[in-house]
C-alpha positions in Angstrom: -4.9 5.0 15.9 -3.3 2.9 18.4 0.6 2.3 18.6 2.6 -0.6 20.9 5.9 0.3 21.9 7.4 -2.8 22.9 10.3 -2.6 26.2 12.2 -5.0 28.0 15.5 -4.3 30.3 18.3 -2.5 28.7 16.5 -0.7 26.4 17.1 2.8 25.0 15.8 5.1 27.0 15.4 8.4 24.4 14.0 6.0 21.0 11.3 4.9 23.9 10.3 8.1 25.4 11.1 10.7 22.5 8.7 8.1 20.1 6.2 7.8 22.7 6.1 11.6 23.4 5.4 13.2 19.7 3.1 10.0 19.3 1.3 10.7 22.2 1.4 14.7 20.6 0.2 13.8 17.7 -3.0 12.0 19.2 -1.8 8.6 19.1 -2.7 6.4 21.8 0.5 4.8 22.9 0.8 1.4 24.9 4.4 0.9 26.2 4.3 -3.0 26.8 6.6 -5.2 28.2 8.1 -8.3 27.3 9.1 -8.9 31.0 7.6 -7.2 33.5 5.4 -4.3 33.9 8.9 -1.7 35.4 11.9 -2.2 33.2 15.4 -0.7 33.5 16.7 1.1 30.3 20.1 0.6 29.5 21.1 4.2 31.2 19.1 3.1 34.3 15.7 4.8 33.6 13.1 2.9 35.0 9.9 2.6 32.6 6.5 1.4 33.9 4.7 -0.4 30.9 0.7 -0.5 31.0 0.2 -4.0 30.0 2.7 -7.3 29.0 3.2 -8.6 26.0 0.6 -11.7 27.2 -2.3 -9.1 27.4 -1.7 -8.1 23.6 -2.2 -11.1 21.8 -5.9 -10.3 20.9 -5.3 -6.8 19.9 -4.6 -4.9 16.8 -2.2 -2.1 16.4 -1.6 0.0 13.8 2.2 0.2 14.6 4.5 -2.6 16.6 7.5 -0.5 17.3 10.3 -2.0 18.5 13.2 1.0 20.0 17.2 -0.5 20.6 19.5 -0.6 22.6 21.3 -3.5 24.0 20.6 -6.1 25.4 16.9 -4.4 24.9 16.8 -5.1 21.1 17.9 -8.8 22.1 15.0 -9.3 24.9 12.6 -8.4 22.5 14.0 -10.4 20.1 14.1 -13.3 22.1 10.2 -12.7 23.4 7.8 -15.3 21.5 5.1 -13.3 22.3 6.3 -10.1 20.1 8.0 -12.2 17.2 4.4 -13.5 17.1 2.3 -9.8 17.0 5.3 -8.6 14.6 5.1 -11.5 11.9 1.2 -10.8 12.2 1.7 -8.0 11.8 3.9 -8.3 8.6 1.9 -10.5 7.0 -1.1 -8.2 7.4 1.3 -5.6 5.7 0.5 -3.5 8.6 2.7 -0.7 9.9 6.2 -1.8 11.8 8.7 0.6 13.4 12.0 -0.4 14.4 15.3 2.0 15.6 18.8 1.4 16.5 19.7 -2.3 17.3 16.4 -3.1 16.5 16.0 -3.2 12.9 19.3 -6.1 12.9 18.6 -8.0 16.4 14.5 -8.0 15.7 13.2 -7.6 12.3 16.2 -9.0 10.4 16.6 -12.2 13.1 13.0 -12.8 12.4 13.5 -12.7 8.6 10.7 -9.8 8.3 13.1 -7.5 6.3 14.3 -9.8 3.7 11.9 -7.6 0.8 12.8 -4.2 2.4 15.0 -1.9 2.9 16.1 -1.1 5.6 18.9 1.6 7.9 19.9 0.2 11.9 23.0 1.4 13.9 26.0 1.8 12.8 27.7 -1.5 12.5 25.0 -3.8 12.5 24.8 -3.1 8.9 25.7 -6.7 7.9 22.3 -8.2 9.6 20.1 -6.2 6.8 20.1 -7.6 4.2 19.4 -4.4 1.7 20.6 -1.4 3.8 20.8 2.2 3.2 22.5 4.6 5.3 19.5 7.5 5.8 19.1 8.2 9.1 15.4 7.1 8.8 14.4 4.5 5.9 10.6 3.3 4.7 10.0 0.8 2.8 6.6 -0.9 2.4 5.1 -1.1 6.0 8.3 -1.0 7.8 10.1 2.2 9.3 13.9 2.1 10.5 15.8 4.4 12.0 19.7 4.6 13.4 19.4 5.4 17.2 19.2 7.8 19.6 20.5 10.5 17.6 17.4 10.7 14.9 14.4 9.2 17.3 12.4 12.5 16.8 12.8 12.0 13.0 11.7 8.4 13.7 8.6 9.4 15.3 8.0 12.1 13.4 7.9 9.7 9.7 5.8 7.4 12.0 3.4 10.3 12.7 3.5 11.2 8.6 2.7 7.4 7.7 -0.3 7.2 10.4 -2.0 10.6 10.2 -0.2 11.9 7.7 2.1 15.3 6.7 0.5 18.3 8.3 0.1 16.4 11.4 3.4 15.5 11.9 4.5 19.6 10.9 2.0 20.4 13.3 3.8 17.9 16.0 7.5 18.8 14.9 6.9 22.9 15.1 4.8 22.4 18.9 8.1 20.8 19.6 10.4 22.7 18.1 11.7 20.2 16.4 13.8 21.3 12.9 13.2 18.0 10.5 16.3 16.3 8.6 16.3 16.7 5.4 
């Protein structure tokens, strides 16, 4: 299983390392890319070195294109080409798509990619998506949202449930410590 988790300056810091981590725990292999360059600053000013740009992805598949918030993160990945391009790929392959916080309004719904799903983002952004639910973590189809910082291991951990499925990601919440929402 391989999962991108796209960054770019001023994004959130815990959706990008908390998804990355239980990812990572549940034997995931993780590629932070960039949509600028290869260091980014997070919005809190937590510098994140990416292993590859977004211009080194464009022949790869992915199981997951995740996509964390934050502002103005969620709005330069938005604004990246070369990530609207994997993501709508991506969609039309009905392959899996993550998105948290800011993301799920500036991103997916911006690119019209959430127009048959439904979808949760944070807290007032809900007029971007156009069918949203208020769950702290929503799936529907091939695309996973999520509110923000607050539910980021639940995030990751319905990511881990989709990819490798429920005992894995039990096994990756209780080596954590981590007590699920219900």
């Amino acid at each position: 299983m391989k999962a991108l988790i796209a960054i770019a300056n001023g994004i959130e810091e815990m959706e990008t390392v908390v998804t990355q981590d239980l990812l990572v725990r549940a034997g995931i292999d993780v590629w932070l890319v960039s949509v600028e360059g290869l260091t980014v600053t997070a919005a809190r000013g937590l510098a994140l070195t990416a292993q590859k740009t977004i211009d080194q992805c464009q022949d790869e598949e992915f199981d997951i294109i995740i996509c964390p918030g934050g502002l103005p993160g969620a709005e330069n990945l938005r604004d990246s080409e070369l990530l609207t391009q994997l993501l709508r790929n991506q969609h039309k392959k009905h392959k899996w798509i993550g998105a948290i916080c800011a993301s799920p309004a500036y991103v997916l719904a911006h690119h019209g990619l959430l127009v048959d799903h439904v979808a949760t983002c944070y807290p007032g952004n809900e007029e971007s998506i156009p069918h949203y639910d208020h769950k702290p973590v929503v799936t529907s189809g091939h695309i996973i949202t999520s509110q923000g910082p607050g539910t980021a291991m639940a995030f990751a951990l319905e990511i881990i449930s989709k990819l490798k499925g429920d005992v894995v990601a039990r096994e990756v919440a209780a080596t954590a410590l981590i007590t699920p929402i219900s």
